[in-house]
C-alpha positions in Angstrom: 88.5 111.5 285.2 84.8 111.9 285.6 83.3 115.0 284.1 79.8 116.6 284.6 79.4 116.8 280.9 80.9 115.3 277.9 80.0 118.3 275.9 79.4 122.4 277.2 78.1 124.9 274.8 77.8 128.7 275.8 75.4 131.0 274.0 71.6 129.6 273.1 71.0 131.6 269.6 71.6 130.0 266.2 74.7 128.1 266.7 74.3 126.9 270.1 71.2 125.3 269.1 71.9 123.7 265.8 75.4 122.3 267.8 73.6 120.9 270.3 71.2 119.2 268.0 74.3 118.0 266.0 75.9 117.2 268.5 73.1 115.2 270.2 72.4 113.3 266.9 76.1 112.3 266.0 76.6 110.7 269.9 73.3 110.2 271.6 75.1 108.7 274.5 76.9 111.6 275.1 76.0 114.4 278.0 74.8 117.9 276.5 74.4 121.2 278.5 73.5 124.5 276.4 74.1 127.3 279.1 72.2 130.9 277.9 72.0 134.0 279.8 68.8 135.3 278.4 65.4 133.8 279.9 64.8 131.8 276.6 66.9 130.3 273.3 67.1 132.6 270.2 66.1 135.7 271.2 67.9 137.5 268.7 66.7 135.1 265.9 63.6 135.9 266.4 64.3 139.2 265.0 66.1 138.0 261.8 64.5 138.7 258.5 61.9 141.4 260.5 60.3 138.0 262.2 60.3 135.9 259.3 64.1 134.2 260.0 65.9 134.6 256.7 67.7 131.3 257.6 69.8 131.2 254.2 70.4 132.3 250.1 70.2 130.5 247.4 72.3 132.9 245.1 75.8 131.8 246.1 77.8 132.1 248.6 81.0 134.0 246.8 81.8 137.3 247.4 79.2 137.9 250.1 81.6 137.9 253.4 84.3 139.7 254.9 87.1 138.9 257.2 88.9 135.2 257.1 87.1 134.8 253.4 89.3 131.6 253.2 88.3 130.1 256.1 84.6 130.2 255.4 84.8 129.2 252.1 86.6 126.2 253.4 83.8 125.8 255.8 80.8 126.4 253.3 82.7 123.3 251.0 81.9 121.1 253.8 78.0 122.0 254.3 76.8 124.7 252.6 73.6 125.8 251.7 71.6 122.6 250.2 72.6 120.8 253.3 71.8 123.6 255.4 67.9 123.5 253.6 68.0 119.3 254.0 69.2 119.7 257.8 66.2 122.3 258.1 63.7 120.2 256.9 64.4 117.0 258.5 64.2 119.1 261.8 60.5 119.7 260.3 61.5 123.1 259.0 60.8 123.0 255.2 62.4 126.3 253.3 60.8 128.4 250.4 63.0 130.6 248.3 61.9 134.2 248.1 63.2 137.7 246.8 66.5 137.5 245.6 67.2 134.0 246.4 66.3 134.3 250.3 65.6 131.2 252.3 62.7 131.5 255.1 61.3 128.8 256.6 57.5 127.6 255.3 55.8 129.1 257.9 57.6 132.3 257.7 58.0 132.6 261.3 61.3 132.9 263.0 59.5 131.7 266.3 59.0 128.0 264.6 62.5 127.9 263.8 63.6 128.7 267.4 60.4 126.1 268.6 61.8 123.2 266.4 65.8 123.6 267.3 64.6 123.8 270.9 62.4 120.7 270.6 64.6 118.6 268.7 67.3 119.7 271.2 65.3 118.9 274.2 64.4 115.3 272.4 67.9 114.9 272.1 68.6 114.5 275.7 70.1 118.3 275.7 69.5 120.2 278.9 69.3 123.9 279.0 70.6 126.3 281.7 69.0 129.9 281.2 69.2 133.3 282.9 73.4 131.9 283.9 76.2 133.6 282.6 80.1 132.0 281.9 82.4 134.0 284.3 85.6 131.7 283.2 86.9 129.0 281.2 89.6 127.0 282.3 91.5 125.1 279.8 92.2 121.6 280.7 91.2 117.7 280.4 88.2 118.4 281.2 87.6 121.8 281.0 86.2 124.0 284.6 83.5 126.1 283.2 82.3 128.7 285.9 79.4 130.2 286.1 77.5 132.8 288.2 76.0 129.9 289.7 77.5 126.4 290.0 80.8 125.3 287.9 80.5 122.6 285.3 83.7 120.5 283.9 83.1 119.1 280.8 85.6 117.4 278.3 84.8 119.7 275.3 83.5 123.4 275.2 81.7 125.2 272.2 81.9 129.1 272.5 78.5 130.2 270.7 77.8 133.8 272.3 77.2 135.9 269.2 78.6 139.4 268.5 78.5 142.4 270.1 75.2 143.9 268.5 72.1 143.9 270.3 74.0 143.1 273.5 71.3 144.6 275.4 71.5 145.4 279.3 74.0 142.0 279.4 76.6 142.3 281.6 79.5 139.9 282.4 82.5 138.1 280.0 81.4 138.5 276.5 82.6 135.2 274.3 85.4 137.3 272.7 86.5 137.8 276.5 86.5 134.3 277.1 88.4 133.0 274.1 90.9 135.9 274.4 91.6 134.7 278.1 92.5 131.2 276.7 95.0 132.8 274.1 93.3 133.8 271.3 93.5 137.2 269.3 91.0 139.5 268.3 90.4 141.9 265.5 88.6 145.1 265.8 84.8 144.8 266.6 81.9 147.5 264.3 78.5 147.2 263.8 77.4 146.1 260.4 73.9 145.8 258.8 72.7 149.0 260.6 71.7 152.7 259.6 74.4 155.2 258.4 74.6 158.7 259.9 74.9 161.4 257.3 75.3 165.2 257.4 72.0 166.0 258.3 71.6 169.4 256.1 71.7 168.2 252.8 68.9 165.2 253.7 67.0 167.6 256.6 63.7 168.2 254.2 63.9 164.6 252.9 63.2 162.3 255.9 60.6 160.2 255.2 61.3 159.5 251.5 62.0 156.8 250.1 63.6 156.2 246.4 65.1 153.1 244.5 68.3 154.0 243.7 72.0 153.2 243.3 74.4 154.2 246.6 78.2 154.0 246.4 80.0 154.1 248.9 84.0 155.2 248.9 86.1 154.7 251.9 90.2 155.1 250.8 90.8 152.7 248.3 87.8 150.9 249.2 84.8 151.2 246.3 80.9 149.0 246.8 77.7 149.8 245.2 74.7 148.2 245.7 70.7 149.1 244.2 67.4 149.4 246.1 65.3 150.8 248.2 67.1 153.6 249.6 65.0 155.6 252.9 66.2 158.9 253.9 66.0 159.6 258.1 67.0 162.3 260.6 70.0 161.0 261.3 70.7 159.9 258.0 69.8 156.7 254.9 68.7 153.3 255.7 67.2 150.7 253.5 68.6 146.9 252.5 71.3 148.9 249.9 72.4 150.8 252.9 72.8 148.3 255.4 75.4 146.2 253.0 77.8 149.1 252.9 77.3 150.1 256.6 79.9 147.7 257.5 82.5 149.0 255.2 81.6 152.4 256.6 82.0 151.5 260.2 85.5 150.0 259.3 86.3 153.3 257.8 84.7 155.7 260.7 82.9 157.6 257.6 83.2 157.8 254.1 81.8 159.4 250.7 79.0 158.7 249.3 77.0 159.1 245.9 73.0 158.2 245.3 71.8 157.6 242.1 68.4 158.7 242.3 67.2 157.8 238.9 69.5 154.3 237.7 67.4 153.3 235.0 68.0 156.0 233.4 71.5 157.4 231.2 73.1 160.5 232.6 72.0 161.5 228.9 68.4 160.8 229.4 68.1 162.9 232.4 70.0 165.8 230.6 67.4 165.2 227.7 64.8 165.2 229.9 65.4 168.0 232.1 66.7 170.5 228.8 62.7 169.2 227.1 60.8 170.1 230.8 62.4 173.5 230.4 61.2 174.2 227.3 58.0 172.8 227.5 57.5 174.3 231.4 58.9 177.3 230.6 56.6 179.5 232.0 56.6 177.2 235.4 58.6 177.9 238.1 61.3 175.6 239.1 59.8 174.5 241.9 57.5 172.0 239.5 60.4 171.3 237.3 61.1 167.4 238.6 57.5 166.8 239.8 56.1 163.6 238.1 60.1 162.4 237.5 60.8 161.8 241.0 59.3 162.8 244.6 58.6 166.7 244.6 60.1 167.1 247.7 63.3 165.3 246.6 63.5 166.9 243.4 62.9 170.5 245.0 66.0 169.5 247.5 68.0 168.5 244.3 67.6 171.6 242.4 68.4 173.5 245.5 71.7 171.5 245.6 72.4 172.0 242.0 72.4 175.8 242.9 68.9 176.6 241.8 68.5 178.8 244.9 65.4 180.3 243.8 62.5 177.9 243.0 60.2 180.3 241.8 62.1 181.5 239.2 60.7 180.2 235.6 61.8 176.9 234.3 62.5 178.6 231.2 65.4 180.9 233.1 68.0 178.0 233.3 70.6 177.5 231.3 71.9 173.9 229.8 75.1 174.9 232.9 71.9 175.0 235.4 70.5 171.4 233.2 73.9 169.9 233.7 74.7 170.8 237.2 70.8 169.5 237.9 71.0 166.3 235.9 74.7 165.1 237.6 73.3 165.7 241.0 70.6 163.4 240.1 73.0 160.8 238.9 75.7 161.5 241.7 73.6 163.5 244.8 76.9 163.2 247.2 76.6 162.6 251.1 79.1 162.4 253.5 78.4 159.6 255.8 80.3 160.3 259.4 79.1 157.0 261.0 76.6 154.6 261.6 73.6 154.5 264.3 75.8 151.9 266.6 76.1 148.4 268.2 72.4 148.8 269.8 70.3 149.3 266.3 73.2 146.8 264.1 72.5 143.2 263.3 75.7 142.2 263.4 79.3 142.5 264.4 81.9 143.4 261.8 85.1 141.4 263.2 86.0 138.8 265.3 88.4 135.8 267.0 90.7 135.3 264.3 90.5 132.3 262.6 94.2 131.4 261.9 94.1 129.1 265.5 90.8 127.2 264.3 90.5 124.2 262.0 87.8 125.2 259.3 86.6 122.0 258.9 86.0 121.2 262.6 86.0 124.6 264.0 88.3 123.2 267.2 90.6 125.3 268.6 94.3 124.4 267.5 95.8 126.0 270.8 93.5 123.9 273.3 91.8 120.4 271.7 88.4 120.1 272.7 87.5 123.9 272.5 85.6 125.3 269.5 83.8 128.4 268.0 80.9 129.0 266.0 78.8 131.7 264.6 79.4 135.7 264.9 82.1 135.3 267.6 84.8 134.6 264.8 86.4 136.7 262.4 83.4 136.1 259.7 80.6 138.7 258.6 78.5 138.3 255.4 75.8 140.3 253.9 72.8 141.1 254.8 70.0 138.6 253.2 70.1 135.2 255.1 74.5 134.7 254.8 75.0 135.7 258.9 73.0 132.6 259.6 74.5 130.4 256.7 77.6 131.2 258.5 75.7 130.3 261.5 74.7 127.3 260.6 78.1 126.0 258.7 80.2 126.3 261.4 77.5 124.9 264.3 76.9 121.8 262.4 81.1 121.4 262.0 81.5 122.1 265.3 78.8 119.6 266.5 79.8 116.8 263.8 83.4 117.3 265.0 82.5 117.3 269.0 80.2 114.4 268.7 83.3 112.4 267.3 84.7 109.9 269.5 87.8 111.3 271.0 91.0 110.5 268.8 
């Protein structure tokens, strides 16, 4: 039966492009539309890595994702990172490795990345369909894809529409909509990589600060630290340590945690240091006591917490119970977190089309052949640090390998 196309892909971001490119490479003879509701490709990776496109990680790919772990691991064993940096580069996107093993294109530009998918897309024969939305997909040899516009059959369909973060204005079937309609299941959606909304007392006189430190977060039985840059807010903490435990956080609807505000130093050493600044200070008031050991502003707020009420009371009035409450509240200053700031300020989506009805080495649906899924639509989220977009990546280039295949 004569289609329209041989091969349909919804959603125009990271995986939609790469699959097309595969896609267009493996078969060149075959037909390619990329349908996007947005006016342009890749909006939201124009975003990624604050505009420089964090397109991978060097540091390994282990222990940095949640959901169907096993399914992405077998995924990563068929193109993982070096082949993600070889792809990029023989698109004309050479990589450098940065900070903590972070991939960014030469140019550090996420608009050249989305420039050089389109182009090689476009070279490829691909043709594009912006500013159209998918109302329905109807399972079948070929499939009827309709839109808000015209209808389109095509005799294999790649669902590449993202997560539910920075949906925007967008209204219409989401991809999880769409895929759920043909049979499949879905997990609960929450934002991840985002700000985390704390009681606001505690923090009120700190916003603005920022401190390296140590966060961890407990949530039930659930335990993760991570270390850096840690910025205190109105509505709460942000900051790159932050953002990798949001996600557990959102899972839990809140959770416990406990800053370290000085980690390279002992809880002895701060005892020390604390018990020697009240002898030496003592005719200071408290409200000095921590100045020069860590922002005055913060320190003030820590003593306060400790249950120094009155700063102007001399340093040399505390006792080593005042020294010990003060130095474990640097070590362990506790914050209840009661949420995060929500699906419009994350960067990704927590959750997903469960992967038990996909093949992880073509990403083809095992309920309907010739339907697939890539990218944040699935069950897979990784860390923050270039790991969405491996994931991104991994599964668009299966996908397009596997679609570009002759029919078996």
């Amino acid at each position: 039966m004569k289609h329209d196309y041989d091969i349909l892909i919804i959603g125009g971001g990271a995986s939609g492009l790469f699959a097309a490119v595969t896609a267009a490479k493996q078969a060149p003879h075959r037909r390619i539309l990329l349908i996007e509701r947005e006016q342009r490709m890749g909006k939201k990776l124009l975003t990624t890595g604050n505009g420089r496109c964090n397109l991978s990680n060097a540091s390994g790919l282990n222990d940095r994702y949640f959901g169907d772990v096993t399914f992405a691991q077998t995924a990563f064993a068929q193109f993982g990172v070096e082949q993600t940096r070889l792809a990029m580069a023989d698109l004309g996107i050479p990589t450098v490795e940065l900070e903590e093993g972070k991939l960014y294109p030469c140019s550090l530009q996420a608009g050249s990345v989305v420039d050089m998918l389109r182009f090689a897309a476009a070279d490829a024969g691909v043709a594009f369909l912006t500013e159209t939305t998918v109302q329905s997909i109807k399972a079948g040899d070929p499939f009827l894809v309709q839109t808000n516009g015209p209808a389109f059959t095509a005799k294999k369909v790649l669902i590449a529409t993202g997560g539910k973060s920075c949906v925007g204005k967008y209204e219409g079937p989401t991809g999880y909509d769409l895929l759920t309609a043909l049979g499949h299941k879905l997990t609960k959606l929450t934002p991840a990589i985002v700000q985390v909304t704390t009681e606001k007392e505690p923090i009120k006189p700190l916003t603005g600060i920022k401190v390296d430190g140590v966060i961890t977060a407990r949530c039930g039985d659930e335990i993760r630290t991570e270390a850096g840059e840690i910025l205190f807010a109105e509505y709460g903490i942000s900051g790159p340590p932050v953002l990798q435990i949001s996600g557990m956080i959102a899972r839990h609807g809140g959770g416990q945690l406990s800053l370290d505000l000085l980690p390279d130093w002992s809880a002895k050493a701060v005892n020390n240091e604390i018990a020697t600044r009240c002898r030496r200070f003592a005719h200071r008031t408290c409200e000095d006591l921590l100045t020069g050991l860590m922002n005055k502003r913060l320190g003030q707020t820590v003593l306060k917490r400790a249950g120094v009420e009155k700063l102007s009371r001399s340093c040399g009035d505390l006792t080593q119970k005042d020294v010990d409450r003060i130095a474990q509240m640097i070590k362990t200053f506790p914050l209840t977190a009661n949420g995060t700031k929500g699906w419009n300020s994350a960067q990704v989506t927590c959750g997903g089309v469960v992967t038990k009805d996909f093949d992880p080495k073509t990403m083809e649906s095992k309920r309907h052949k010739g339907l697939f899924a890539a990218g944040e639509v699935l069950n897979v989220t990784g860390d923050c640090g270039g790991f969405n977009l491996q994931w991104a990546w991994t599964s668009a280039y299966l996908a397009g390998i596997a679609m570009g295949e002759d029919d078996r």
